[in-house]
C-alpha angles and dihedrals in degrees: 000000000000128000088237086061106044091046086051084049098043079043101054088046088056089059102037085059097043093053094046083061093050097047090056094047084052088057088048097050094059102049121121097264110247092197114123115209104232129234093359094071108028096120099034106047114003118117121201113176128256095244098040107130104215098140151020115231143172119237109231123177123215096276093056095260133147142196097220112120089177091239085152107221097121088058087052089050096058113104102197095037089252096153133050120197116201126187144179122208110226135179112246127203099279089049106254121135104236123170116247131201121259113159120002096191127188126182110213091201102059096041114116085191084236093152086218090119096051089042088056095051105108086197109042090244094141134037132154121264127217086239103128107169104104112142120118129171098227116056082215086069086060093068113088145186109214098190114081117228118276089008116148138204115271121255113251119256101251107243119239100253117216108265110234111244 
């Protein structure tokens, strides 16, 4: 083979190659664009998964009520020591000594967003948000108390008793 043939070969490669580049980088051109403009459009068009873990939170119905007994276990669960649980043990009106809820602390900064916690709570008092804004200026921010003030623990559904035949 001459030197002529293999350059117009080596030649005709070369721009088979080159226009196999550009024809990707066309494609690419014209794509509908997936880039979210941030913070302009966080509440209009910004889309954060269902299942994305961003932040713990304490469920709370409309009468300021929770599900937390302050069994601890989520506090157990925890791997980085994140959430502290404290408690106080009161009397209530039949006489028996139960724990209530004081302080359910949890520290942002130290979270690993594991879900072990949430997975550990035997009454769905607790769950992640889709909240992701997170950053403060001062460490001190990233500690938080979950429980709202004067909230109380929820009643417990009553249970449907057997009917006697």
């Amino acid at each position: 083979m001459s030197k002529f043939t293999k350059y117009i070969k080596r030649y005709w490669r070369s721009t088979e190659s080159l226009a196999g580049g550009l024809n990707t980088s066309i494609k690419v051109f014209f794509r509908k664009k997936v880039t979210e403009q941030y913070p302009e459009n966080r509440h209009t068009t910004l889309y954060i998964p269902e299942r994305h873990r961003a932040q713990l939170e304490m469920i709370h119905n409309d009468r300021n009520q929770h599900h937390c007994v302050a069994c601890g276990l989520c506090q157990m669960a925890c791997p980085n020591d994140t959430i502290r649980v404290v408690s106080e043990v009161r009397e209530d009106a039949e006489g028996k000594k139960k724990k209530y809820l004081v302080r359910y602390e949890y520290d942002l900064g130290s979270c690993m967003f594991c879900q072990l916690c949430v997975n550990a709570c035997p009454h769905d008092a607790i769950r992640f948000s889709n909240d992701f804004e997170n950053s403060v200026f001062e460490r001190d921010k990233l500690l938080l108390t979950l429980n709202r003030e004067g909230s109380v623990l929820a009643p417990a559904p009553e249970k449907n008793k057997p009917i006697k035949a």
